[in-house]
MARBA-3410 file (N, C-alpha, C, O; in Angstrom, 1 decimal):
223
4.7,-22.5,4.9,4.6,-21.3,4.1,5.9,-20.5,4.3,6.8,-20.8,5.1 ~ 6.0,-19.7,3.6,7.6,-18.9,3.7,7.3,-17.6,4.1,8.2,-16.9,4.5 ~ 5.5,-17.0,4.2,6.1,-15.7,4.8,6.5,-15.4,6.1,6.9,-14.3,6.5 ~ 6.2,-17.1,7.4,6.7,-16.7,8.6,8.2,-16.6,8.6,8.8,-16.1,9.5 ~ 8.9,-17.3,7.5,10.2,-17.2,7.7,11.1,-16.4,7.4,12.3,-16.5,7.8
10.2,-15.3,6.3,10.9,-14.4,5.9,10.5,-13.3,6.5,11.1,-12.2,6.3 ~ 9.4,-13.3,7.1,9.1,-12.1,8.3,9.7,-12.4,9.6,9.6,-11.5,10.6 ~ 10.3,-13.4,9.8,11.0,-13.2,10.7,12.5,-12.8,10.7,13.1,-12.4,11.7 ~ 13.0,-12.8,9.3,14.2,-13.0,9.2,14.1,-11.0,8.5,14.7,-10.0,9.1 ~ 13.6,-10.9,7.5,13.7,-9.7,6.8,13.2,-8.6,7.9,14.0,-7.7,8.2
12.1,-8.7,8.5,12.1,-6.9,9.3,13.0,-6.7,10.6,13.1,-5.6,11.0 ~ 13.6,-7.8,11.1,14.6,-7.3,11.8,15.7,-6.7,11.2,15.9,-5.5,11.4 ~ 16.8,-7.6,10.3,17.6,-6.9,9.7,17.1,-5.3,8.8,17.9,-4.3,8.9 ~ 15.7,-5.2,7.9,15.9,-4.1,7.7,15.9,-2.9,8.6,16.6,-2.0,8.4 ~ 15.1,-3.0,9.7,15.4,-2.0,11.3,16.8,-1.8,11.7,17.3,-0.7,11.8
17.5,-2.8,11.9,18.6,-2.4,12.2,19.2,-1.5,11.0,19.5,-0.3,11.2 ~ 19.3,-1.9,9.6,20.0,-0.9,8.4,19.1,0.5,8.3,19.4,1.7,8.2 ~ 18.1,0.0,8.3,17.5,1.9,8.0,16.9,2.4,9.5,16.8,3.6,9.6 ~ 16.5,1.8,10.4,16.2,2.0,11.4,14.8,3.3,11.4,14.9,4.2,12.1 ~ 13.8,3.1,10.5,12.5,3.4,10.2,12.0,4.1,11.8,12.0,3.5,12.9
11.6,5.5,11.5,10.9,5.9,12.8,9.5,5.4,12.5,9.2,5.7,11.3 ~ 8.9,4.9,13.0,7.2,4.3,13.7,6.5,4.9,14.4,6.8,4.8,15.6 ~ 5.4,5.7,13.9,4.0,6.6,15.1,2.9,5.8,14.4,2.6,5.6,13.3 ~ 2.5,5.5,15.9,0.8,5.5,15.7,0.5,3.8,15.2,-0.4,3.5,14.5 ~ 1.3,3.1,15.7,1.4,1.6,14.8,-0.4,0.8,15.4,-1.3,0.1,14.9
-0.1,1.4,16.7,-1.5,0.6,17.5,-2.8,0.8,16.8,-3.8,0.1,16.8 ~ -2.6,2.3,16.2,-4.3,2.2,15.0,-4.4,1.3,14.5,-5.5,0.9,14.1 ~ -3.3,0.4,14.2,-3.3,-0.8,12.8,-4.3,-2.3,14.0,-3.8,-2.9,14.9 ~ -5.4,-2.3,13.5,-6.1,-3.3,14.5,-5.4,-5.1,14.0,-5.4,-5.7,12.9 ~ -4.6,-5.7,15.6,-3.9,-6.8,15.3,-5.1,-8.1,14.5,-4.6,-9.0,13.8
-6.3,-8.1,14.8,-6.8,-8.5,13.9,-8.1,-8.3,12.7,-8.7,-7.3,12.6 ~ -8.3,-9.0,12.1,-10.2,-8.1,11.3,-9.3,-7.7,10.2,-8.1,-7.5,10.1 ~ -10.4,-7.7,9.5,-10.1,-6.9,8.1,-9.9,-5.6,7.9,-10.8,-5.0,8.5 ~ -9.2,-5.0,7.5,-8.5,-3.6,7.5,-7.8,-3.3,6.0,-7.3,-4.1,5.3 ~ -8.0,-2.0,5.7,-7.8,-1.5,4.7,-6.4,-0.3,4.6,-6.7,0.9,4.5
-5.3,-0.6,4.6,-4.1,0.0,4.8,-4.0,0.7,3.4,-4.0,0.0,2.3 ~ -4.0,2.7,3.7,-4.4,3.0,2.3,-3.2,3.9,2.2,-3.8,5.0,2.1 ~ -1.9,4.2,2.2,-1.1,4.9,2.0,-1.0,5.9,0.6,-1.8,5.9,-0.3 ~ 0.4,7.1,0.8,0.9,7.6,-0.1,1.6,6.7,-0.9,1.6,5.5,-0.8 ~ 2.1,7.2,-1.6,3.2,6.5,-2.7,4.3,7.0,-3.4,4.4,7.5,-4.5
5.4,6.7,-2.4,7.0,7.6,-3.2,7.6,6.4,-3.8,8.2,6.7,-4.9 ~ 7.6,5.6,-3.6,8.8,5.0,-4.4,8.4,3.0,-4.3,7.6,2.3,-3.6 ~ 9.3,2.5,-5.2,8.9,1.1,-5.1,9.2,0.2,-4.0,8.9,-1.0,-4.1 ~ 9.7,0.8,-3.0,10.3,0.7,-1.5,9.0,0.3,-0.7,9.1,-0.6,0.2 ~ 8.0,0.9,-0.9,7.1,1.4,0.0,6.5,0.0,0.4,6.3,-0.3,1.6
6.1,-0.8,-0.7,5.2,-1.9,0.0,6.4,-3.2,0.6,6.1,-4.4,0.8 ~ 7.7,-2.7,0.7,8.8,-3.5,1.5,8.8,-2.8,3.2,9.1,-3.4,4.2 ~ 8.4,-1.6,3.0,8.8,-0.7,4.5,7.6,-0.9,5.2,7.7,-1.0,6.4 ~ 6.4,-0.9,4.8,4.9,-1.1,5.5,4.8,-2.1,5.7,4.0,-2.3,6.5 ~ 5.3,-3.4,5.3,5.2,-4.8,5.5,6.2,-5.0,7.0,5.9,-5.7,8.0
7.0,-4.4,7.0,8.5,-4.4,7.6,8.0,-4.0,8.8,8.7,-4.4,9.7 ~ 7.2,-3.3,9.1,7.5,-2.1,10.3,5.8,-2.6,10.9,5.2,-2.0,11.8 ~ 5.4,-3.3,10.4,4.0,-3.8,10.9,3.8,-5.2,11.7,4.7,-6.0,11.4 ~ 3.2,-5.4,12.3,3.2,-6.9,13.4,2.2,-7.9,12.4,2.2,-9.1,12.6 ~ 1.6,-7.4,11.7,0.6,-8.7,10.7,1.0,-8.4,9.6,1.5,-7.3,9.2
0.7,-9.5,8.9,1.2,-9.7,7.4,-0.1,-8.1,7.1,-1.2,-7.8,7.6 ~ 0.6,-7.6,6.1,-0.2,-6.6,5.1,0.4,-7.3,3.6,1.5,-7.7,3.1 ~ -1.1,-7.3,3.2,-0.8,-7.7,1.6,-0.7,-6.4,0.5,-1.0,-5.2,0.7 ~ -0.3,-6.8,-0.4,0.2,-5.6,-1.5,0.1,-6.2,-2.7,0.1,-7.4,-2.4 ~ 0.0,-6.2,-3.6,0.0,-6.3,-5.4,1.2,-5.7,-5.8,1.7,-4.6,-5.6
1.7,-6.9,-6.6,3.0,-6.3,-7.3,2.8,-7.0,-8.7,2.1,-7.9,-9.2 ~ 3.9,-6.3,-9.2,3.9,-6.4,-10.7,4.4,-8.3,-11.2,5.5,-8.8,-10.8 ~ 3.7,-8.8,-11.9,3.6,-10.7,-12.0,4.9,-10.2,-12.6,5.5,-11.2,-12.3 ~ 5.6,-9.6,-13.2,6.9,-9.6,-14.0,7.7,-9.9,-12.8,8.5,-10.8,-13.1 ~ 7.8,-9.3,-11.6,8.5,-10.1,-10.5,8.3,-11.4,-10.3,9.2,-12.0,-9.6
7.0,-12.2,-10.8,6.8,-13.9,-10.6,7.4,-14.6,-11.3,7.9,-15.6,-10.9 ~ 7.6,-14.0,-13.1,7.6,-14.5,-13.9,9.2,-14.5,-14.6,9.4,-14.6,-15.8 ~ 10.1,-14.5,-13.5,11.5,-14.4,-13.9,11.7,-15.8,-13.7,11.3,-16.5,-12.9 ~ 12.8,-16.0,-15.1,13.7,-17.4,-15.1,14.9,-17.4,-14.6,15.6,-16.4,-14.5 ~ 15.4,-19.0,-14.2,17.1,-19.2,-13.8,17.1,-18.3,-12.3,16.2,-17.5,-11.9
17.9,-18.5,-11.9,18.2,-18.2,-10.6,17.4,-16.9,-9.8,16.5,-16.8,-9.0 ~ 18.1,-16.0,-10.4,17.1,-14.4,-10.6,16.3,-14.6,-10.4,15.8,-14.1,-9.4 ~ 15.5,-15.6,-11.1,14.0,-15.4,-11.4,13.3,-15.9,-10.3,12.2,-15.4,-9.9 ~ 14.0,-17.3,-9.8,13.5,-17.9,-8.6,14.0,-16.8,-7.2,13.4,-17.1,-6.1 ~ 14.3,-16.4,-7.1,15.1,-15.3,-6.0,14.2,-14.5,-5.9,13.6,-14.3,-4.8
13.7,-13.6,-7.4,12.5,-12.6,-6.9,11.7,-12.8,-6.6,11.3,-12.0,-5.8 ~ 10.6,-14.1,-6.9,9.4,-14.8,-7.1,9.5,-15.2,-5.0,8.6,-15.1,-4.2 ~ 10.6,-15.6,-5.0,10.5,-16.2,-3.3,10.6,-14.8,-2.2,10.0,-14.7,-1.0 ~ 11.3,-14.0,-2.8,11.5,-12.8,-2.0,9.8,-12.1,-1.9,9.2,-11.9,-0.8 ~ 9.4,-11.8,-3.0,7.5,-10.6,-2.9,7.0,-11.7,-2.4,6.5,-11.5,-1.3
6.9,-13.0,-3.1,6.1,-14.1,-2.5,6.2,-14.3,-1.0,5.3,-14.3,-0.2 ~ 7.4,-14.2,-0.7,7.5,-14.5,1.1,7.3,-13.4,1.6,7.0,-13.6,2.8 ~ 7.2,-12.2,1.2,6.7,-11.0,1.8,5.3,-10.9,1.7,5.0,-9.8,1.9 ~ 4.4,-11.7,1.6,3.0,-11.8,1.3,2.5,-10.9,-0.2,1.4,-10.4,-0.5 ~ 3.2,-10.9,-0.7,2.4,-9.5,-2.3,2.2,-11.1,-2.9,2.8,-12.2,-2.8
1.1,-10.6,-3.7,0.8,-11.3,-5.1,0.6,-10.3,-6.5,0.1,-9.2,-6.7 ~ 1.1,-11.0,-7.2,1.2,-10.8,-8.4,0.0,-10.4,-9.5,-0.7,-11.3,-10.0 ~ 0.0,-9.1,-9.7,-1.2,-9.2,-11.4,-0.5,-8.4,-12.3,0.5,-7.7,-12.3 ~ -1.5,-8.8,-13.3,-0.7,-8.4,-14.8,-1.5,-6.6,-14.9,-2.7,-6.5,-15.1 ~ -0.5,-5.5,-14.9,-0.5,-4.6,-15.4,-1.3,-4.3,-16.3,-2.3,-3.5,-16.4
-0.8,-5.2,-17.1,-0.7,-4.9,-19.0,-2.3,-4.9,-19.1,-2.8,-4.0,-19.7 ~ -3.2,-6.1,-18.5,-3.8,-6.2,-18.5,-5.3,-5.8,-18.1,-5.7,-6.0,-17.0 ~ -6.2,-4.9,-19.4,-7.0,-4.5,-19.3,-8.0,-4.9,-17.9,-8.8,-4.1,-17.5 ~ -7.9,-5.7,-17.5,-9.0,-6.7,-16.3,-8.0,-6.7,-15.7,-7.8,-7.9,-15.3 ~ -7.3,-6.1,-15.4,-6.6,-5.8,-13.9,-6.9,-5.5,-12.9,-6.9,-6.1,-11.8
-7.2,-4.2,-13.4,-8.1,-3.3,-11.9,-8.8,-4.1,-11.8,-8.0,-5.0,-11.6 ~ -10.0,-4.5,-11.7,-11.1,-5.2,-11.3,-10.6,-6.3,-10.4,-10.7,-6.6,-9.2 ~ -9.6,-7.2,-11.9,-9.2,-8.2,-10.4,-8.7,-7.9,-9.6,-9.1,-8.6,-8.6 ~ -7.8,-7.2,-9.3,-7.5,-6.1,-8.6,-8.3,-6.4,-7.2,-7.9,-7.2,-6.3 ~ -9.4,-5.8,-7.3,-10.6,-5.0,-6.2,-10.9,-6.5,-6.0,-11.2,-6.5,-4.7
-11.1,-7.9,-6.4,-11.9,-8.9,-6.1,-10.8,-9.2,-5.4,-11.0,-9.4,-4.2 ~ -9.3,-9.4,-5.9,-8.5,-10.2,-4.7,-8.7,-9.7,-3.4,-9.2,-10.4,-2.5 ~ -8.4,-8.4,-3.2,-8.6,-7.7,-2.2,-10.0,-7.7,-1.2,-10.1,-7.7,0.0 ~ -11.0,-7.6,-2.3,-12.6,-8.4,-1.4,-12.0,-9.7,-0.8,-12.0,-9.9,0.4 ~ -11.7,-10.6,-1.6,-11.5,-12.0,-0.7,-10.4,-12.0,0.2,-10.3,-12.8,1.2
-9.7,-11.2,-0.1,-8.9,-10.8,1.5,-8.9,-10.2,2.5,-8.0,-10.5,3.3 ~ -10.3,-9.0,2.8,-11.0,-8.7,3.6,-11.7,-9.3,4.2,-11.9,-9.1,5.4 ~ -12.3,-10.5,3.3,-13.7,-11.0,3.2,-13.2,-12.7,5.1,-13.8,-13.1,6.0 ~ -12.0,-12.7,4.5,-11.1,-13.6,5.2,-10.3,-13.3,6.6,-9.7,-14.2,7.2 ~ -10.5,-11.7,7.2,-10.7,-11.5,7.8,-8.8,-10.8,7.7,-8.3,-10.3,8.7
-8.0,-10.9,6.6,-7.1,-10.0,6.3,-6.9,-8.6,6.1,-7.8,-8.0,5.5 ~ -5.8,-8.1,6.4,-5.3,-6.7,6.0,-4.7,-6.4,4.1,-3.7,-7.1,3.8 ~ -5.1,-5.8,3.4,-5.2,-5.6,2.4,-4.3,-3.5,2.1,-4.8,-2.5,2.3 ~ -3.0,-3.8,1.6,-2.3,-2.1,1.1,-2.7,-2.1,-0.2,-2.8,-3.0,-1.0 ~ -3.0,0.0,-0.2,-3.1,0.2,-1.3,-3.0,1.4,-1.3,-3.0,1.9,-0.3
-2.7,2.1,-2.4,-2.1,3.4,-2.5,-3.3,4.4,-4.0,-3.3,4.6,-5.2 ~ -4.0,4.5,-2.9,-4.9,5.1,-3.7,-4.8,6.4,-5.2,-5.6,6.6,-6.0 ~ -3.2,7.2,-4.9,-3.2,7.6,-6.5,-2.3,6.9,-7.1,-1.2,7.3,-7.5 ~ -2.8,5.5,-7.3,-2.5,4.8,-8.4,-1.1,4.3,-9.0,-0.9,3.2,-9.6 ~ -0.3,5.2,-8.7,1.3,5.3,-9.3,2.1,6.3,-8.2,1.7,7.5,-8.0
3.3,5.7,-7.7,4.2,6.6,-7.2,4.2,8.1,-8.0,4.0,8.3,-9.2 ~ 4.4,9.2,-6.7,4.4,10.5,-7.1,5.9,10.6,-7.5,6.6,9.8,-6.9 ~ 6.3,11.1,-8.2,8.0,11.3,-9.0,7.8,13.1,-8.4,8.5,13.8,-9.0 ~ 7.3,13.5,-7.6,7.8,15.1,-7.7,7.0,15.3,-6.3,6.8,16.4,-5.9 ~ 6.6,14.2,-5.7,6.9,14.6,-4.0,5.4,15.0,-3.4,5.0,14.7,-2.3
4.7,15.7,-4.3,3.3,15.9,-4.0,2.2,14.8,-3.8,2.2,13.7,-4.4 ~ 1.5,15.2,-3.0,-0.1,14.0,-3.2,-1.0,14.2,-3.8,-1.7,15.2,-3.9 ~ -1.1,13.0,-4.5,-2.3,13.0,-6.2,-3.5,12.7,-5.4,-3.7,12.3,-4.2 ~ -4.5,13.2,-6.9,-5.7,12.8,-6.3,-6.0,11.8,-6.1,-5.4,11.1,-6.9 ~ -6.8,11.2,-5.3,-6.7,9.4,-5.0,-8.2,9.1,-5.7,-9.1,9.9,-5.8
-8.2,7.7,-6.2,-9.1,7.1,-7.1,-10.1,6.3,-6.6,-9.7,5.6,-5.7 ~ -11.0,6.1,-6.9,-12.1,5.8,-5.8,-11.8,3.9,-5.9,-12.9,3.4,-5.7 ~ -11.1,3.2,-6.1,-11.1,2.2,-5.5,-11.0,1.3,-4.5,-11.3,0.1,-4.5 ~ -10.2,2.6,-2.9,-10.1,2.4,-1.8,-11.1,2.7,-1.1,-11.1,2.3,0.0 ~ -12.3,3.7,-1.6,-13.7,3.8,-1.2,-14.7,2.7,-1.5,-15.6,2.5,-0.8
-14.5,1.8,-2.7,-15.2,0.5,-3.5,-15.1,-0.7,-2.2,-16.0,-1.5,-1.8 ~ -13.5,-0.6,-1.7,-13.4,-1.3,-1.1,-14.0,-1.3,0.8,-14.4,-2.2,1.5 ~ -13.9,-0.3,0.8,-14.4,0.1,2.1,-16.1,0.1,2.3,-16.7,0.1,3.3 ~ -16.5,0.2,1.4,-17.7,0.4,1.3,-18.3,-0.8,0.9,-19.6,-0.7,0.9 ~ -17.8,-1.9,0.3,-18.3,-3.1,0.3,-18.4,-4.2,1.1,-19.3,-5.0,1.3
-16.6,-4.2,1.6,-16.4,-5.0,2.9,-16.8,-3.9,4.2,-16.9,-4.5,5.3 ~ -16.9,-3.1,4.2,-17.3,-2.4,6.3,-15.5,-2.7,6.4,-15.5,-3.2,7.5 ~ -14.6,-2.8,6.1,-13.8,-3.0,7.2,-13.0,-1.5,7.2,-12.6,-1.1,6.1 ~ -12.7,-0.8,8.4,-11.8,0.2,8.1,-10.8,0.4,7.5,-9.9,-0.4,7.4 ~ -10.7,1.7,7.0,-9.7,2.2,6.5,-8.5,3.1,7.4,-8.7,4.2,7.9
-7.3,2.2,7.4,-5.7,3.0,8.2,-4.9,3.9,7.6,-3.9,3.4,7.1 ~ -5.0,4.9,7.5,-4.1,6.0,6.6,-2.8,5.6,7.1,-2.6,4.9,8.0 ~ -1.9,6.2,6.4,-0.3,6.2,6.4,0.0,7.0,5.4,-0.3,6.9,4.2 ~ 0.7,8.3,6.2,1.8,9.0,5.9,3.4,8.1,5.9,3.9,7.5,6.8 ~ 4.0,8.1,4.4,5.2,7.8,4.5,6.4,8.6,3.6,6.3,8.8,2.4
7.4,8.9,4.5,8.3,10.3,4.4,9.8,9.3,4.1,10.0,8.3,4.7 ~ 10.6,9.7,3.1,11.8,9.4,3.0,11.9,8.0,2.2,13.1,7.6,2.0 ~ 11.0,7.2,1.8,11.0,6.3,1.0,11.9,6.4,-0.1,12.7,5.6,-0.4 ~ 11.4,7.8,-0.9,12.0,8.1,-2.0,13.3,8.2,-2.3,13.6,8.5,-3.5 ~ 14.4,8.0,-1.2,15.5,7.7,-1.1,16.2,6.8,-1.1,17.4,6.6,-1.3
15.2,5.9,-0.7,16.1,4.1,-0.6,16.2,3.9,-2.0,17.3,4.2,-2.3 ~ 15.5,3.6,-3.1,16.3,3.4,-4.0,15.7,4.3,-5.1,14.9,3.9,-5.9 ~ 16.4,6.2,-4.8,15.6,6.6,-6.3,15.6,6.3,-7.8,16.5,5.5,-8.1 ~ 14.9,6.7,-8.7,14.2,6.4,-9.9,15.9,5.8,-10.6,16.8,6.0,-9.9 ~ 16.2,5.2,-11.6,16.9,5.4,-11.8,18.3,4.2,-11.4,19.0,3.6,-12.2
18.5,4.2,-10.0,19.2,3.6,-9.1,19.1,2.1,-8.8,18.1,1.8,-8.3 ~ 19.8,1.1,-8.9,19.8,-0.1,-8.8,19.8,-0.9,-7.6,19.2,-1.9,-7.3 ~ 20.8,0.2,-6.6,21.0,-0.7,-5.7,20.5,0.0,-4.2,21.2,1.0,-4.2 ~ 19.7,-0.1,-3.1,19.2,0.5,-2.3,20.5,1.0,-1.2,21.5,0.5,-0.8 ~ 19.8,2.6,-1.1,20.7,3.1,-0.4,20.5,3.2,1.0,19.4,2.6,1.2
20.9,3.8,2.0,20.6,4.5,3.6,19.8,5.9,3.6,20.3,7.0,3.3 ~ 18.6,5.7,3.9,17.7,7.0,3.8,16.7,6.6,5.6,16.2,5.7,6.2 ~ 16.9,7.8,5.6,15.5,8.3,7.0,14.1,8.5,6.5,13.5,9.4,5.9 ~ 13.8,7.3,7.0,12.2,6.5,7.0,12.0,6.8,8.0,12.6,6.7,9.0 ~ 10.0,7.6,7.4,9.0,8.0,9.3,8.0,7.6,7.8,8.0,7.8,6.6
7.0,6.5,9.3,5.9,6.4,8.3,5.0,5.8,9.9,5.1,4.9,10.8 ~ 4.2,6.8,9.5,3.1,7.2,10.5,1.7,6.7,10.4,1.0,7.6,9.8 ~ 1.1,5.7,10.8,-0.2,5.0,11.2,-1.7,6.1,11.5,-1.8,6.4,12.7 ~ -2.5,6.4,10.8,-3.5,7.0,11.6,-4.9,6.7,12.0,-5.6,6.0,11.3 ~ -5.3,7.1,13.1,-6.5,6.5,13.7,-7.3,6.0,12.4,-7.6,6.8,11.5
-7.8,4.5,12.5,-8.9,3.8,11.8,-10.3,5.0,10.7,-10.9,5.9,11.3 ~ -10.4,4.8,9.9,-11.4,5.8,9.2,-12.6,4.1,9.3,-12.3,2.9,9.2 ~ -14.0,4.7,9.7,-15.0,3.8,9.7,-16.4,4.6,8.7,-16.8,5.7,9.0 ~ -16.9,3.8,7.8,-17.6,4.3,6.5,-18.6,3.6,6.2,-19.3,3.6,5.3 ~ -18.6,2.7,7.4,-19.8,1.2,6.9,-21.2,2.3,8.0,-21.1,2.9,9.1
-22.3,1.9,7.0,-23.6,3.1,7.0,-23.6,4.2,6.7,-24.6,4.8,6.2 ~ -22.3,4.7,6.9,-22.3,6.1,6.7,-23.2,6.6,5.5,-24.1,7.5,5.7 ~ -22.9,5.8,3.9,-23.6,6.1,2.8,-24.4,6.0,2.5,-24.8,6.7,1.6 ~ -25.3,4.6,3.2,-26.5,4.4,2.8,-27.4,5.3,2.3,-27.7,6.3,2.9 ~ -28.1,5.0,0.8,-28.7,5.7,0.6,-28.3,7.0,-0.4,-29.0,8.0,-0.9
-26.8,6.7,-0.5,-26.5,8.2,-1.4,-26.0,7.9,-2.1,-25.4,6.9,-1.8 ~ -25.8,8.4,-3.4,-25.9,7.9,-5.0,-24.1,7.7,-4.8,-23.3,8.5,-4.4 ~ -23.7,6.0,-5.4,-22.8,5.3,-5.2,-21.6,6.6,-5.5,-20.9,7.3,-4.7 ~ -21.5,6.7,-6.8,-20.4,7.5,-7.4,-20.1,8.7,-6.6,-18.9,9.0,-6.5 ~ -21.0,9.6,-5.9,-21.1,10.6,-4.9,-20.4,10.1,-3.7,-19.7,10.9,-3.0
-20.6,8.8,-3.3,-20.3,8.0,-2.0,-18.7,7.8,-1.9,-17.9,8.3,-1.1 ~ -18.6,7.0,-3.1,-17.1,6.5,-3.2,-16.2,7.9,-3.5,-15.1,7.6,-2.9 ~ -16.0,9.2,-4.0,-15.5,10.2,-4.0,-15.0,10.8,-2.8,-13.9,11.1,-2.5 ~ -16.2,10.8,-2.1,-16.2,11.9,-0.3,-15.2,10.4,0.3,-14.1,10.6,0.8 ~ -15.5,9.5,0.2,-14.7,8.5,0.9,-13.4,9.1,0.7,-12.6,9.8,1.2
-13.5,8.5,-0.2,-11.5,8.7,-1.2,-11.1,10.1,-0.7,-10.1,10.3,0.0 ~ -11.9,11.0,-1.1,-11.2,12.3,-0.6,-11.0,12.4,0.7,-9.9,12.9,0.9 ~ -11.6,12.2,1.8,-11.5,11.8,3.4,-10.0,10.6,3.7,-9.0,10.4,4.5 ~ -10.6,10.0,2.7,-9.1,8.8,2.8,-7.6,10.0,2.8,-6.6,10.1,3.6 ~ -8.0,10.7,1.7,-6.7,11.3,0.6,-6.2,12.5,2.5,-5.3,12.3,3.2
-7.2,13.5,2.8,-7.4,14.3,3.5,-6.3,13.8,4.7,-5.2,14.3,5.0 ~ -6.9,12.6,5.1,-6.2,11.3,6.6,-4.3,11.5,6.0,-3.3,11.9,6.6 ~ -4.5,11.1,4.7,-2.9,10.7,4.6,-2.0,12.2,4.3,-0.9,12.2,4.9 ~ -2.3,13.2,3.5,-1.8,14.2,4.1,-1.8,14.9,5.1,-1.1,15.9,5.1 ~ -2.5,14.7,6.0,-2.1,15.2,7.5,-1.2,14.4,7.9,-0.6,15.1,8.7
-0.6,12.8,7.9,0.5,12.2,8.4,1.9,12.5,7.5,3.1,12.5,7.9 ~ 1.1,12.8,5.9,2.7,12.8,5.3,2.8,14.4,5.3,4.0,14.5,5.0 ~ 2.4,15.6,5.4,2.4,16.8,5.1,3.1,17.0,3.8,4.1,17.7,3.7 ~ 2.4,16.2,2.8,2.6,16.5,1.3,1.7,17.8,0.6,0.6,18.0,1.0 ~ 2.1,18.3,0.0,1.4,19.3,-0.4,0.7,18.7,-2.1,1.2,18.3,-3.1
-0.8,19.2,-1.6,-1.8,18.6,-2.6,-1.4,18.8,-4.2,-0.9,19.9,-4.3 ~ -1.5,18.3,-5.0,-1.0,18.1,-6.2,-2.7,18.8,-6.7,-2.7,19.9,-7.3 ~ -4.0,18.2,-6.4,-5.3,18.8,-7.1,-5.6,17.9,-8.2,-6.7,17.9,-8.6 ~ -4.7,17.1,-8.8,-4.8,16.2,-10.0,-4.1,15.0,-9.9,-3.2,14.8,-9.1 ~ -4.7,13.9,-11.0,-4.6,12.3,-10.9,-3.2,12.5,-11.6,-2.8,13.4,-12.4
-2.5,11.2,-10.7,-1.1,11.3,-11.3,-1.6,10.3,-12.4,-2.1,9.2,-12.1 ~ -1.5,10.7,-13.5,-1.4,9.7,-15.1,0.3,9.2,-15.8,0.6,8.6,-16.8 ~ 1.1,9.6,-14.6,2.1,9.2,-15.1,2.8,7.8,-15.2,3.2,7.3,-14.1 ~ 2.9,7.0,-16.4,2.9,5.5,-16.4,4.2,5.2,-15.2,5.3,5.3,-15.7 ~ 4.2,4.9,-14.5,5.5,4.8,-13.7,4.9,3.5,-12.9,3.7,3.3,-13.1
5.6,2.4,-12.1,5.3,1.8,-11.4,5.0,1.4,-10.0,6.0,1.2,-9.2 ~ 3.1,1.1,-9.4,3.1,1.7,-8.3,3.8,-0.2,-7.5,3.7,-0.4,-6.3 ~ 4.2,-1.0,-8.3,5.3,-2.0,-7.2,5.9,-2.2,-8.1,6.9,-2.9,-8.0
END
C-alpha cells in the first residue's frame, strides 16, 4: 500500500517546515472507531490532521483530484490516495449519502473517519453551524466523537494562492464526546441536532472561533 510510505515520508518533513503546535493528541484513541469532527479554514486542513496524528485518519476529497491526466494527474491521484482520502463526486446529487455509508463502513472496520461538520471551509474565520451528519454518524456506529480546534490553517495556502506558504499551526485534540444510549428513545431529528450542537460547542472551545449562528451555504470547497 502507499499510505505507509507516504506517512512515513510526508509528516516528518511537514513538522520540520511548519512545525504545527499539538495539544491534547492522546484523546485521539490509538485504536477503535472514532469520529474526528473538526473546524474548517482552508483546504490545508485534511493534510495537517492526517500529519500531526499517529493513525491513518481518513477524509473525502474532491474525485477531481483522482481524475487528473498525464503526469499531474498521476502525481495528485498518488499524493490524497497515499494520504489515505478517498474520492467522491461533489456534483453529485447522492453524494452526501454516499458520503455517510463510506464512513459507516469505516467505522464499522474499526477505523478513524474526518469530518468537518459545517460543510464548507469558513472564508471569514467564524464557526458555522454544523449539520447533523456527524450526529448520523455517531449515533449509528457508538463510536466517539474527537473534536479539533484548528488555528492558522488559513494561511498555508489562502483562497486564491497557488503555492503553500509558512504559517503557525495549533490544532488541539479534545477529550472523546460519547452519545451511544444517550438518545434512545428521543425523536431522531431532535437527537441528531443536540449531538451536532454539543459536537459544534467541543470545537469552539479548542478553536475560540466566534459563533457565526448560521449554515455556511457558501459553494466553496470543503477538500
Amino acid at each position: 500500500m502507499l499510505y505507509p510510505v507516504m506517512h512515513a515520508v510526508v509528516p516528518p518533513l511537514a513538522k520540520v517546515i511548519w512545525r504545527p503546535t499539538v495539544e491534547g493528541l492522546y484523546n485521539l484513541p490509538d485504536t477503535g472507531p472514532v469520529i474526528v469532527a473538526s473546524n474548517h479554514l482552508s483546504f490545508a486542513d485534511s493534510l495537517v490532521i492526517p500529519i500531526v496524528t499517529t493513525r491513518k485518519v481518513t477524509f473525502l476529497a474532491k474525485a477531481q483530484y483522482f481524475n487528473g491526466t498525464g503526469f499531474k494527474g498521476a502525481v495528485s491521484k498518488g499524493f490524497f490516495g497515499g494520504l489515505g482520502m478517498i474520492p467522491v463526486d461533489r456534483e453529485d446529487s447522492r453524494a452526501a449519502l454516499a458520503s455517510l455509508d463510506i464512513a459507516l463502513d469505516i467505522l464499522a472496520k474499526g477505523g478513524a473517519f474526518g469530518i468537518y461538520p459545517e460543510g464548507t471551509r469558513s472564508r471569514d474565520g467564524r464557526l458555522y453551524r454544523g449539520r447533523t451528519g456527524v450526529a448520523h454518524l455517531a449515533l449509528t456506529s457508538g463510536a466517539p466523537v474527537v473534536p479539533v480546534g484548528l488555528a492558522g490553517t488559513q494561511h498555508i495556502q489562502p483562497v486564491g494562492s497557488t503555492l503553500p506558504r509558512l504559517a503557525k499551526v495549533t490544532v488541539k485534540f479534545g477529550e472523546p464526546l460519547q452519545f451511544q444510549q444517550q438518545y434512545d428513545g428521543v425523536p431522531v431529528g431532535r437527537a441528531r441536532r443536540e449531538v451536532t450542537d454539543q459536537v459544534m460547542n467541543a470545537i469552539q472551545r479548542l478553536s475560540g472561533q466566534q459563533f457565526a449562528g448560521v449554515y455556511n451555504d457558501h459553494a466553496g470547497d470543503a477538500v
